[in-house]
C-alpha positions as CSV (number, residue, x, y, z in Angstrom):
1,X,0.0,0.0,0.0
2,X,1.5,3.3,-1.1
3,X,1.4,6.3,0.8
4,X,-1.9,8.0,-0.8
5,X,-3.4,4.8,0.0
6,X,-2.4,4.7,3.5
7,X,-3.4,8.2,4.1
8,X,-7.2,7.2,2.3
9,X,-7.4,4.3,4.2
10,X,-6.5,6.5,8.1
11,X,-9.4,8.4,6.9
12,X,-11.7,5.9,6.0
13,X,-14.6,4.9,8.8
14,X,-15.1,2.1,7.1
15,X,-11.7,0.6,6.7
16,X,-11.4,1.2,10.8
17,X,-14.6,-0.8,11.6
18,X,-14.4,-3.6,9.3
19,X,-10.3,-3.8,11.0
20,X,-12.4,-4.1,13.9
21,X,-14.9,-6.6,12.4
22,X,-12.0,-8.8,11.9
23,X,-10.2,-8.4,15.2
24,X,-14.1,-9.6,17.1
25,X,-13.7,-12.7,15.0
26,X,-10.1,-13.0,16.4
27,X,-11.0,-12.9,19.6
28,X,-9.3,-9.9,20.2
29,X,-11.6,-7.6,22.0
30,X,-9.0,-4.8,22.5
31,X,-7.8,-4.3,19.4
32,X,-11.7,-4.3,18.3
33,X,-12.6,-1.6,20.4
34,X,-9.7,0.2,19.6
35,X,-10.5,0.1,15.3
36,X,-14.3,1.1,16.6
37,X,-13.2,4.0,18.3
38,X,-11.5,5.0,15.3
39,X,-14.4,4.9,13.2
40,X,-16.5,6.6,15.5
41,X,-14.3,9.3,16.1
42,X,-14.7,9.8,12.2
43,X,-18.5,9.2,11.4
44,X,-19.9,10.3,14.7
45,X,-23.1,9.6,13.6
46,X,-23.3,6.2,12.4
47,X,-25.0,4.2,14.9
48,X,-23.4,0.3,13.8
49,X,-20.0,2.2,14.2
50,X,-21.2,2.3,18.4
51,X,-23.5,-1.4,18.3
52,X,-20.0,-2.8,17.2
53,X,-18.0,-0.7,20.1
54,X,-20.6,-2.0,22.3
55,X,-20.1,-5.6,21.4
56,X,-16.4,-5.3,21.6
57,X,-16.0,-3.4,25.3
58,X,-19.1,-6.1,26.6
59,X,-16.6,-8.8,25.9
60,X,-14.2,-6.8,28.0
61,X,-16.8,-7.0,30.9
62,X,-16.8,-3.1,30.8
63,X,-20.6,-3.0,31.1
64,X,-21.1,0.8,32.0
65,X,-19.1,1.6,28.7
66,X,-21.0,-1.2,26.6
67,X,-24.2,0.4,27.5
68,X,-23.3,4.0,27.0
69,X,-22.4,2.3,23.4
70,X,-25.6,0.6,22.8
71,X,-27.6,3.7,24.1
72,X,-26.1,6.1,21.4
73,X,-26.6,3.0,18.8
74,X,-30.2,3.5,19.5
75,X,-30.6,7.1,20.1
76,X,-28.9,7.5,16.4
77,X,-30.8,4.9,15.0
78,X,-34.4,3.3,16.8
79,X,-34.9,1.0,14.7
80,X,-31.7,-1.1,15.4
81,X,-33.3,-4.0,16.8
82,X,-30.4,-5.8,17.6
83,X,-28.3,-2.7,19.6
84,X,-31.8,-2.9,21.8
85,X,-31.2,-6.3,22.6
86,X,-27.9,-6.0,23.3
87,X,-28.2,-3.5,25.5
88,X,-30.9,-5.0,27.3
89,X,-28.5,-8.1,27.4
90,X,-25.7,-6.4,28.6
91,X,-27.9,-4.5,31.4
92,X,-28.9,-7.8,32.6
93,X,-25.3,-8.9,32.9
94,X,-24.6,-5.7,34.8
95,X,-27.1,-6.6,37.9
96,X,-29.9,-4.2,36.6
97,X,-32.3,-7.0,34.6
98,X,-35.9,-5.2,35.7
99,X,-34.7,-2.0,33.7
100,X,-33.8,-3.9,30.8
101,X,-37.1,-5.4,30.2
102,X,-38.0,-2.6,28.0
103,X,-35.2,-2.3,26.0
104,X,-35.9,-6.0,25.2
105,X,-39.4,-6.0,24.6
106,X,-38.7,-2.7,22.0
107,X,-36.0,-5.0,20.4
108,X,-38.7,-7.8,20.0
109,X,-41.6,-4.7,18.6
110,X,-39.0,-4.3,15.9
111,X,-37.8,-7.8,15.0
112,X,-40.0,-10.4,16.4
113,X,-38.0,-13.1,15.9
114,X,-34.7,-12.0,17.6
115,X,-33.9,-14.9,19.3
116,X,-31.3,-13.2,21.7
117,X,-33.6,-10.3,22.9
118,X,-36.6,-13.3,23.9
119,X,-34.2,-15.6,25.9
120,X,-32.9,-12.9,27.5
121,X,-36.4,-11.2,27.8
122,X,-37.5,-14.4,29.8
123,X,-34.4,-14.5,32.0
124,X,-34.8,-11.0,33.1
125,X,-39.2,-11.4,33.7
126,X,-38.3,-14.8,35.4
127,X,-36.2,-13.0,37.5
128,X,-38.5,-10.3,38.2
129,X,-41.4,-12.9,40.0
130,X,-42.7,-12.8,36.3
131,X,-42.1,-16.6,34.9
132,X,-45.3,-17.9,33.7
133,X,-45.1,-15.2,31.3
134,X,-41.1,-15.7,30.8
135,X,-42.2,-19.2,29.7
136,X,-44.8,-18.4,27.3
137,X,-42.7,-15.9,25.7
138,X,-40.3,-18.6,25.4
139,X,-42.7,-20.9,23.3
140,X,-42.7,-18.7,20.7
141,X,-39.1,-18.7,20.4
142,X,-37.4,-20.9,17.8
143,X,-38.1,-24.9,19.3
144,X,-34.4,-25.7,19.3
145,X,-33.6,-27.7,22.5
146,X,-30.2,-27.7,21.4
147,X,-29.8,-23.6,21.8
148,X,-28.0,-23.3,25.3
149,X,-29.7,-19.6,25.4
150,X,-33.5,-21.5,25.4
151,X,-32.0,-24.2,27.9
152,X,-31.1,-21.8,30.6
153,X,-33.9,-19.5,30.2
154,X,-36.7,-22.1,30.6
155,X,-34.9,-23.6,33.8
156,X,-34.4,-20.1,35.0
157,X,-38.5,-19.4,34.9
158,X,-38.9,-23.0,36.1
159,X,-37.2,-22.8,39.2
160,X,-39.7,-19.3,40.1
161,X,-42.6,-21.9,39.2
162,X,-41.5,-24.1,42.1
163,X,-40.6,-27.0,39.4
164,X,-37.6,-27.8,40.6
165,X,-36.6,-31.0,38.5
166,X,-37.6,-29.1,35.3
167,X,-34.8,-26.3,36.2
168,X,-32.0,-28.6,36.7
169,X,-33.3,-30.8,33.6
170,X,-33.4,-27.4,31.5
171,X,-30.3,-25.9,32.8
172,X,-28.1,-29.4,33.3
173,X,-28.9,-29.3,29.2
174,X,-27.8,-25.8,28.9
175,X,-24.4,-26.5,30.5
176,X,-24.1,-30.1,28.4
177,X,-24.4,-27.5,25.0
178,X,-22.1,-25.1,26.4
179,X,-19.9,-26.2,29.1
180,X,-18.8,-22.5,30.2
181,X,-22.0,-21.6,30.4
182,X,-21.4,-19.5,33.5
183,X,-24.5,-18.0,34.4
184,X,-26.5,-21.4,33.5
185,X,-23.9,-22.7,36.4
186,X,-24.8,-20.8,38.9
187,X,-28.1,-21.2,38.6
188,X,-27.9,-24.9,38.6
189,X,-25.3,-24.7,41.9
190,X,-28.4,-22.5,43.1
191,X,-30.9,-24.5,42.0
192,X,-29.7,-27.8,43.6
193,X,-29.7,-26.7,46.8
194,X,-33.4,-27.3,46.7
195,X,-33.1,-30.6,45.5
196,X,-34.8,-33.4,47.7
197,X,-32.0,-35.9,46.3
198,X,-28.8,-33.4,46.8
199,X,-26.6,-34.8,49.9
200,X,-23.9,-31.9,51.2
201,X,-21.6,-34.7,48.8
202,X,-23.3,-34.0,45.5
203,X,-23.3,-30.3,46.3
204,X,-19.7,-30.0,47.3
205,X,-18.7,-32.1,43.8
206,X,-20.6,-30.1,41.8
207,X,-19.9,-26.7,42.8
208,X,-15.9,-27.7,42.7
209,X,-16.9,-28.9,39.1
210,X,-17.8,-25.4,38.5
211,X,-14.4,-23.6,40.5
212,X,-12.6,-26.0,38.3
213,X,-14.1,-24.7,34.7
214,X,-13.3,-21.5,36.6
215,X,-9.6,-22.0,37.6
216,X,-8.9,-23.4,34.6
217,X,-10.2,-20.2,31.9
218,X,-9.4,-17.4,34.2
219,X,-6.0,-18.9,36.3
220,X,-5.4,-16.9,39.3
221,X,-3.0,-14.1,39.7
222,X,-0.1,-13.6,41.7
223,X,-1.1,-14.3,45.2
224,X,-1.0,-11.2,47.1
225,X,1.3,-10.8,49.8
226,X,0.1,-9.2,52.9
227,X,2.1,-6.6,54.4
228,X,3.8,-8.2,57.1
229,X,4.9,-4.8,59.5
230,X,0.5,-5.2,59.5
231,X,0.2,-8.3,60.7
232,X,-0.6,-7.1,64.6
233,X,-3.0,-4.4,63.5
234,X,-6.6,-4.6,62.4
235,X,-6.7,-6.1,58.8
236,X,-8.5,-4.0,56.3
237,X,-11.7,-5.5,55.3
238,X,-13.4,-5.3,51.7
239,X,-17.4,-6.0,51.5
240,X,-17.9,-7.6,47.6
241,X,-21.8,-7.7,47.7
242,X,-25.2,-6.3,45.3
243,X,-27.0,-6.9,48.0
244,X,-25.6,-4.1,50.4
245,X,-29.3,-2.7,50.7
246,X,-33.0,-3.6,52.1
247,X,-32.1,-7.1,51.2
248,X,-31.5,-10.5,53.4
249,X,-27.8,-9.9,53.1
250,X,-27.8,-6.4,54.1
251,X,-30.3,-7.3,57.1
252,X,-28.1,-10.1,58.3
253,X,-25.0,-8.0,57.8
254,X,-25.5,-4.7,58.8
255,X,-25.5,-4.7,62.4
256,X,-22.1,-6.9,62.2
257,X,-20.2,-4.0,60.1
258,X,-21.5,-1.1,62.7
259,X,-20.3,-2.9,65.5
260,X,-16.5,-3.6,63.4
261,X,-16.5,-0.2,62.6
262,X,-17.3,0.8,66.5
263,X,-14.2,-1.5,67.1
264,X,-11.7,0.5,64.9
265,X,-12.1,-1.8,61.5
266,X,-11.2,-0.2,58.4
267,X,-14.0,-1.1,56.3
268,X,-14.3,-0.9,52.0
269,X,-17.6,-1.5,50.4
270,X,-17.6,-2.7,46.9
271,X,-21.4,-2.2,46.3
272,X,-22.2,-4.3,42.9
273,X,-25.4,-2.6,42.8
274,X,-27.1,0.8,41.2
275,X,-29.6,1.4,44.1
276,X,-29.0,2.5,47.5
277,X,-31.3,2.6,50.6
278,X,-31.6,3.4,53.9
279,X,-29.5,0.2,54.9
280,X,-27.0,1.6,51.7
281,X,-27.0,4.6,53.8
282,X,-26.1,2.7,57.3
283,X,-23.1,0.6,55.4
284,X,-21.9,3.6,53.8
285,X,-21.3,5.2,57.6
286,X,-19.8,2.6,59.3
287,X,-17.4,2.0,56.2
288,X,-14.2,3.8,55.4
289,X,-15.4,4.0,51.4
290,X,-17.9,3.1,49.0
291,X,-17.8,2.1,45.6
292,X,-20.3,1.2,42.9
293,X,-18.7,-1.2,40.6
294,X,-21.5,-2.9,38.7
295,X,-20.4,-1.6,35.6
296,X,-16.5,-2.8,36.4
297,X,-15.1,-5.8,34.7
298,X,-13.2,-8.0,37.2
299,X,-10.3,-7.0,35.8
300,X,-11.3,-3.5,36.9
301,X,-12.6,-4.1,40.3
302,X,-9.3,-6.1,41.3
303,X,-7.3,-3.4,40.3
304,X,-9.4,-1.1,42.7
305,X,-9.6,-4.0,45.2
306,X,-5.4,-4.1,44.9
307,X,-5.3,0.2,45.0
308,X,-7.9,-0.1,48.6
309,X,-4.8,-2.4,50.1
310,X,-7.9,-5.0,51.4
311,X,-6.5,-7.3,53.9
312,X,-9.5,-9.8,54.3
313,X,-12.2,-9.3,51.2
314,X,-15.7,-11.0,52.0
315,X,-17.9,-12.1,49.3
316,X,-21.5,-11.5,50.1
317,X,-23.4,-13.1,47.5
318,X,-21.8,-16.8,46.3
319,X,-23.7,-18.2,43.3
320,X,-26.8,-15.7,43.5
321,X,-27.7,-12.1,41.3
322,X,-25.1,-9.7,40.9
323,X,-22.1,-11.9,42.5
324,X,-18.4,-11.5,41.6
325,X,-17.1,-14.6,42.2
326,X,-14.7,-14.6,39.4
327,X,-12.7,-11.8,41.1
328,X,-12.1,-13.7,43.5
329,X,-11.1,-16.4,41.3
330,X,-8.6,-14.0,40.6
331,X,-7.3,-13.8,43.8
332,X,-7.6,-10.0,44.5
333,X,-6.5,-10.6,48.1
334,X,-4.3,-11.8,50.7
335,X,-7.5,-13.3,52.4
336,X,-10.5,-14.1,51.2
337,X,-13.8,-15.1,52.7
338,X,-17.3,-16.0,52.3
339,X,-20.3,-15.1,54.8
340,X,-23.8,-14.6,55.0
341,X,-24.7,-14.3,51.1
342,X,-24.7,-18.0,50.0
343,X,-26.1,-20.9,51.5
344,X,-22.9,-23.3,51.2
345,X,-19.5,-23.7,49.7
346,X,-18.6,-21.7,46.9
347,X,-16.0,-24.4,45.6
348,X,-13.6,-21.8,44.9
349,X,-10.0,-22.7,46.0
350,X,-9.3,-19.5,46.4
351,X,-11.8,-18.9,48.8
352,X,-10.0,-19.6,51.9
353,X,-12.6,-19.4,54.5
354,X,-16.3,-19.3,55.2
355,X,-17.8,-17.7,58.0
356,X,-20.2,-20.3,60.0
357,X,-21.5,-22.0,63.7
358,X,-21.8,-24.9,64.9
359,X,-25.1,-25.5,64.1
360,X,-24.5,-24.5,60.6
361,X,-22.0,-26.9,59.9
362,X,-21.7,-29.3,62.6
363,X,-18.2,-31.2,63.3
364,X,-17.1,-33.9,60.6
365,X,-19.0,-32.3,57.9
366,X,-15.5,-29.9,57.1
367,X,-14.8,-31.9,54.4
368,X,-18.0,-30.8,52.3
369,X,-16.4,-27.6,51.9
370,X,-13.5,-25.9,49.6
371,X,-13.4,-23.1,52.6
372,X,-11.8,-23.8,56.1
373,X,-14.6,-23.5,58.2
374,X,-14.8,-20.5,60.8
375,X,-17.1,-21.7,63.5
376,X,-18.5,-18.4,65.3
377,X,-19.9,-19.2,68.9
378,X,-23.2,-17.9,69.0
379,X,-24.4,-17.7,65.8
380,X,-22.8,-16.9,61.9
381,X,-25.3,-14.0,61.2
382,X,-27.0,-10.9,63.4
383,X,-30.4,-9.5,62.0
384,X,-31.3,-6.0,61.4
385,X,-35.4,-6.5,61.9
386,X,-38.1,-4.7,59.8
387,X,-38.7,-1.0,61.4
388,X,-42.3,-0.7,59.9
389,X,-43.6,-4.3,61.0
390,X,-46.8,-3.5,62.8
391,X,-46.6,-5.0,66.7
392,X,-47.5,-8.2,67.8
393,X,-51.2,-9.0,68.0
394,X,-53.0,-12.0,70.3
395,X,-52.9,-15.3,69.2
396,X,-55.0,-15.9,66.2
397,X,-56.7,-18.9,67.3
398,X,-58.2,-17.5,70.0
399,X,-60.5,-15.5,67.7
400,X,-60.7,-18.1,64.8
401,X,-61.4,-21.6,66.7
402,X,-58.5,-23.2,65.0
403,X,-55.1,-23.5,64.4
404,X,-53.4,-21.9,61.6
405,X,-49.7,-22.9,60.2
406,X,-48.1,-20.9,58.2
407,X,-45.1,-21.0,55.8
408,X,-44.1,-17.8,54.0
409,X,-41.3,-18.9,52.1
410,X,-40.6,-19.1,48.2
411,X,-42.4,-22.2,46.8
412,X,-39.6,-23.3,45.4
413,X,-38.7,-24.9,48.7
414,X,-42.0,-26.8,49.0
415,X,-41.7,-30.3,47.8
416,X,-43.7,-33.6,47.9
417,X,-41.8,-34.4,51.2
418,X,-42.7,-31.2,53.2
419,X,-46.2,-31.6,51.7
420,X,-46.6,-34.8,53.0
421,X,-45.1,-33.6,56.6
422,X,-48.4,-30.9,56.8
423,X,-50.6,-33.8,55.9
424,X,-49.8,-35.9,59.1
425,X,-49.7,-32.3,60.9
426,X,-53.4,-31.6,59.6
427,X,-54.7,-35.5,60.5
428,X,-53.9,-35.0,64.0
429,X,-54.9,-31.9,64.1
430,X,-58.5,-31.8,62.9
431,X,-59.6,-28.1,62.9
432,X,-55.6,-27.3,61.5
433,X,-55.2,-24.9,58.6
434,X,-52.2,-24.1,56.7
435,X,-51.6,-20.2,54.6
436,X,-48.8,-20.2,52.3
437,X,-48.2,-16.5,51.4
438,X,-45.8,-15.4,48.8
439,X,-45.8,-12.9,45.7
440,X,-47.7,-15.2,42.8
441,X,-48.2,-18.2,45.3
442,X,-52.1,-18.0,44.5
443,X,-52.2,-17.9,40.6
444,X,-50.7,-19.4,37.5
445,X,-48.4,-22.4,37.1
446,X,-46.8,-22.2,40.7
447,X,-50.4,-21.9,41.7
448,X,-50.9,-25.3,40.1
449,X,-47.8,-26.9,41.4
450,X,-48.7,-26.1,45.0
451,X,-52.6,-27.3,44.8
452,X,-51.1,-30.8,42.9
453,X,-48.9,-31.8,45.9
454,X,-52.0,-31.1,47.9
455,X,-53.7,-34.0,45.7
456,X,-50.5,-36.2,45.6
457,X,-50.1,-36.4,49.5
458,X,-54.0,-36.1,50.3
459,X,-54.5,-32.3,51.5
460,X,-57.8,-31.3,51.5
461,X,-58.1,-28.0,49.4
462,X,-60.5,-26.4,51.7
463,X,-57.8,-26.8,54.5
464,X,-55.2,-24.5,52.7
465,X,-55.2,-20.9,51.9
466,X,-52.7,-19.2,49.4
467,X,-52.1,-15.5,49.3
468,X,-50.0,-13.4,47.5
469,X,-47.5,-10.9,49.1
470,X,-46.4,-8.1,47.4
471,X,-44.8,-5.9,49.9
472,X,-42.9,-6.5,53.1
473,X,-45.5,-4.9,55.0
474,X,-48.1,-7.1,53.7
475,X,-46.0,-10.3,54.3
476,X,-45.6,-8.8,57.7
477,X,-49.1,-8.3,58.5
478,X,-50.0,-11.7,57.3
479,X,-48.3,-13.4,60.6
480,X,-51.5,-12.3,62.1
481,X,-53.7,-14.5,61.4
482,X,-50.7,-17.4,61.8
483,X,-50.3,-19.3,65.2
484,X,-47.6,-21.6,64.2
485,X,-44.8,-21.1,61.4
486,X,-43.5,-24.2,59.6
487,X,-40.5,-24.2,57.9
488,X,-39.3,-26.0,54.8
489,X,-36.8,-28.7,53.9
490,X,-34.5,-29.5,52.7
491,X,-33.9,-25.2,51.8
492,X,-34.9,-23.7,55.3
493,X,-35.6,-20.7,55.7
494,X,-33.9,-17.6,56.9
495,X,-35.1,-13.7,56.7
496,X,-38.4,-15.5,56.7
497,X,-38.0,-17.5,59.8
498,X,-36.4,-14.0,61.9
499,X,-38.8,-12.2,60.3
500,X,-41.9,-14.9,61.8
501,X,-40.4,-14.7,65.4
502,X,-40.3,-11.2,65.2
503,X,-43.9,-11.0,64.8
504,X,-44.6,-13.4,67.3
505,X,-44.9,-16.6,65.7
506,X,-43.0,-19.6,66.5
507,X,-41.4,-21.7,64.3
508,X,-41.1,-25.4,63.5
509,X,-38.0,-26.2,62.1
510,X,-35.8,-29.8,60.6
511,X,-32.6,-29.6,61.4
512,X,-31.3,-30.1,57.5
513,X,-28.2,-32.0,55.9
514,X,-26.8,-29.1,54.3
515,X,-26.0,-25.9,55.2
516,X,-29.5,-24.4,53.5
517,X,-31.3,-26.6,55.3
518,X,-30.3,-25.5,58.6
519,X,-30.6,-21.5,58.4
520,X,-34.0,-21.9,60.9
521,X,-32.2,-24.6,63.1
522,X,-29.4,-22.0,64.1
523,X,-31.3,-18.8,64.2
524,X,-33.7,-21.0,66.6
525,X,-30.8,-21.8,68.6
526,X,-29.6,-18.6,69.0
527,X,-32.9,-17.6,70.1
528,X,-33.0,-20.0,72.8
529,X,-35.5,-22.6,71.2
530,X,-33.8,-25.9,70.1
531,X,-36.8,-27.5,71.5
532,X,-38.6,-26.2,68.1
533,X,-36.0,-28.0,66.0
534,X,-36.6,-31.6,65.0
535,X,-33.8,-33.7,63.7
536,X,-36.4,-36.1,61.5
537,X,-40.0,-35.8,59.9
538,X,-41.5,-37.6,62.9
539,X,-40.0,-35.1,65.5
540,X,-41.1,-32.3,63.4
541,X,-44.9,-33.3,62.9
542,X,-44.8,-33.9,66.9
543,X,-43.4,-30.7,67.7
544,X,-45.5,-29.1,65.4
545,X,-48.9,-31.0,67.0
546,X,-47.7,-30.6,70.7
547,X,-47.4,-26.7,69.8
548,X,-51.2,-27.0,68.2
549,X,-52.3,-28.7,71.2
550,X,-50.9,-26.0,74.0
551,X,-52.5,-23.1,73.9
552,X,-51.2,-21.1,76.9
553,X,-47.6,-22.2,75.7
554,X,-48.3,-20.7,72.3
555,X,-50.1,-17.4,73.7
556,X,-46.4,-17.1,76.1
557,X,-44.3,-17.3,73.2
558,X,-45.8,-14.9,71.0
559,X,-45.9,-12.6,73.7
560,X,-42.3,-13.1,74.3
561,X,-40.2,-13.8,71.5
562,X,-39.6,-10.5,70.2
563,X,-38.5,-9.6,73.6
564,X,-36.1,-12.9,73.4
565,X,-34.8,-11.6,70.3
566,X,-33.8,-8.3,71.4
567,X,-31.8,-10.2,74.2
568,X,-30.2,-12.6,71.4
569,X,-26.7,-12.9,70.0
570,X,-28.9,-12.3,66.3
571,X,-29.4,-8.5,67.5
572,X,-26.1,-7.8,69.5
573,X,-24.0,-6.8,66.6
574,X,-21.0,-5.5,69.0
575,X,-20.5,-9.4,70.7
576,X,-21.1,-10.6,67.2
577,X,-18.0,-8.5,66.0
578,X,-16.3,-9.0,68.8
579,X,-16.6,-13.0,68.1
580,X,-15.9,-12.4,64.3
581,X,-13.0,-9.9,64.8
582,X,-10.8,-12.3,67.1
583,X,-11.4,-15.1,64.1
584,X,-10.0,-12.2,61.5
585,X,-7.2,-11.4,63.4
586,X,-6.1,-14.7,64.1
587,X,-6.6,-15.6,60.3
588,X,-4.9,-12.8,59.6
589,X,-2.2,-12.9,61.8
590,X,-1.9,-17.1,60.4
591,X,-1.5,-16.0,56.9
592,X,1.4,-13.2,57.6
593,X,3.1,-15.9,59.3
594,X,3.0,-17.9,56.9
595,X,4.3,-15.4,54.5
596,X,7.6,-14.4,56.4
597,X,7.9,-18.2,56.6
């Protein structure tokens, strides 16, 4: 190429963005963007020129920049069907799926077979409580059970319909057609943890299936050495969480961090979320600095994780919404823990410890875990409990005539096995009734589900009530008309089972074989009321009829237990940190030894 050419071709838009065509299908996502950039900065006005930046920086995980892309695409150009999707894609891989819905659905206006914009249409509506509608969406996308995207999708909304089997069917498929299918992973991981057949073996195998995948496409970095002249002080802590807000992890989190911070603890919040509350608010006080990073690639956020000199970093979400787990997979620091946001092992070797009790994980049961086990003593969580809950009211029965059970949880944990638990609960308890309460509970397919294990096990319809709950107020004020709480198995619950006490209702708990099936067992213990917890069926149905059958014992504990909670480790947030800051220290003080070893 001569010089005139040369000089043509440095001018040329389109020699720049089909250079960067080229370098996409090379895999080389830098030198894409790069060419893009190019072109842009020459035809500012072409909107493929910024879809095709857009593409490029998404591949780079540098989702704020992808979007700004996408956004221009279609400000420049509204009828680019595809830059809708991907932006609604690429917002959904950011943590912010319910604002992406209507970029999708204007993608779908436009092109109405865009098979990219309706899987990921369904994800984000599935994720939104929205899955009956996610799934028929889904039927009128291209019947290919080979297309990964369809796979994951289907056992995405499935798992919101409380059809568990179907979700791990759908999504095992998924990962079969594409084995680094990492968000189809985590939502199996997820998903099995509500599986009546998983044993804490199965779940430890496969989620170190996953951390191996990991391990072996993204291979750690140089681990970081802690400074040793550090090593008696107080280790600075990082916070990786999207769930720093009016959510179970900021609840069972919150009054932990005050009380660290009221203990001199240099605290860093890595907030992977957009929104903030009033518990945003509360972590961003008792925390040295706050960062939004949901629109940070991990490369990104372990370069600001390395610049904060984090001691100990947390992660507060394990294989749930808005999680980083592959910065830690990176190894962005010396230490590096899990607690409260995840209801097991994350499998990651790199995770070196998760923060527990003893009821939690029991002795002998250390080897289910890629984490050394940090056994607090009291309890492995404090709870920050609702400020608008309405107070404690009599006990229902005395106005009804009858009993009423309760369970408030996601009916995804209700299975054939629990169902047939309530059963021998209602036979020897003639004048029983059971209200399930949860948002959707009442209508469509989870409807359906829910009313056909009533059927399979013999439940009377007329003895079960279902109710939706939209708002936490409204779940709240539902404990009401509840005497008795019963919780499910083998996924127990945990805000739900706090939030039940709080309101006065006890709760009847199976002590679990994993560590999601014993949430209720050691929030009950803390409490003060292992004689709620059963460690089989038959203990639970007795404990449950024995509390049916007792009347004054019942009207004494829903008088009390608020009070008993208020006296609990769960609400003492300053012993909590003092029990969770001797276990730092003396991890941290382990691992600098071991480094001037």
């Amino acid at each position: 190429m001569n010089r005139q050419e040369r000089r043509r071709t440095k001018y040329d838009p389109d020699h720049h963005y089909w250079q960067g065509r080229e370098r996409l299908e090379q895999s080389d996502w830098t030198g894409a963007a790069a060419a893009f950039k190019q072109a842009i900065k020459l035809a500012p006005d072409h909107a493929p020129f910024y879809r095709a930046l857009g593409l490029a920086v998404a591949r780079l995980d540098r989702f704020g920049e992808a979007i700004s892309a996408f956004r221009k695409a279609v400000e420049l150009d509204p009828t680019l069907a595809r830059a809708w999707s991907d932006l609604g894609v690429t917002m959904l891989k950011a943590g912010i799926g319910a604002e992406a819905i209507p970029f999708l659905e204007r993608a779908l206006a436009i092109e109405p077979e865009l098979q990219q914009a309706r899987t990921t249409l369904a994800v984000a509506l599935a994720n939104e409580g929205q899955a009956d509608r996610a799934l028929t969406i889904l039927e009128r996308a291209v019947e290919d059970v080979a297309d990964p995207e369809v796979q994951y999708a289907r056992g995405t909304a499935k798992l919101r319909q409380a059809k568990v089997d179907e979700a791990l069917i759908a999504l095992r498929r998924a990962i079969e057609l594409e084995p680094n299918h990492v968000l189809a992973y985590h939502n199996l991981l997820f998903t099995l943890q509500h599986s009546v057949t998983a044993t804490a073996a199965t779940l430890y195998e496969e989620h170190r299936r996953w951390a191996t995948i990991q391990e072996t496409l993204r291979p750690r970095r140089a681990l970081p050495q802690p400074q040793l002249h550090r090593a008696e002080r107080l280790p600075v802590i990082g916070l990786v969480s999207g769930d720093l807000r009016r959510h179970a992890v900021g609840l069972l989190t919150i009054r932990a961090i005050e009380g660290l911070n009221r203990l001199g603890y240099k605290i860093i919040c890595f907030a992977n979320q957009a929104e903030s509350d009033d518990i945003s608010e509360r972590f961003k006080r008792a925390s040295h600095r706050w960062h939004h990073v949901h629109l940070l690639s991990d490369d990104e956020l372990y370069d600001l994780v390395r610049k904060d000199h984090i001691d100990i970093l947390f992660d507060l979400s394990g294989h749930t919404g808005r999680h980083r787990l592959g910065l830690f997979a990176l190894r962005a620091a010396a230490l590096q823990g899990s607690w409260a946001g995840y209801v097991g092992t994350t499998g990651l070797a790199d995770m070196d410890f998760l923060i527990a009790d003893p009821i939690e994980v029991p002795a002998g049961e250390d080897q289910f875990y890629a984490e050394e086990i940090v056994r607090l003593p009291d309890c492995y969580v404090t709870y920050e409990p609702p400020v608008d809950a309405p107070p404690v009211t009599t006990l229902p029965c005395l106005d009804t005539g009858f009993v009423t059970f309760g369970c408030f949880n996601r009916p995804a944990k209700l299975n054939v096995q629990v169902f047939t638990a309530w059963r021998q609960i209602l036979d020897r308890v003639p004048n029983g009734r059971i209200l399930l309460k949860y948002n959707g509970v009442d209508t469509g397919q989870t409807n359906e589900v829910m009313t056909g294990l009533m059927r399979q096990v013999g439940i009377a319809p007329d003895r079960v009530a279902f109710e939706s709950g939209r708002t936490s107020v409204d779940m709240q004020a539902g404990y009401h008309r509840v005497d008795i709480g019963l919780d499910p198995f083998p996924y127990s619950g945990g805000v739900t089972t706090l939030e039940a006490t709080w309101m006065g209702v006890p709760v009847v708990a199976l002590r679990g074989r994993s560590f999601a099936g014993r949430h209720s067992a050691s929030h009950l213990h803390a409490m003060g009321l292992d004689s709620l917890v059963a460690d089989d069926v038959e203990g639970y149905v007795s404990i449950a009829v024995a509390l049916a059958q007792d009347v004054p014992r019942l009207t004494a504990l829903r008088a009390g237990l608020r009070d008993r909670f208020l006296h609990s480790p769960l609400y003492d947030g300053d012993r909590f940190a003092q029990n969770l800051g001797t276990e730092l220290r003396a991890l941290w003080r382990r691992r600098c030894g071991a480094a001037m070893a």
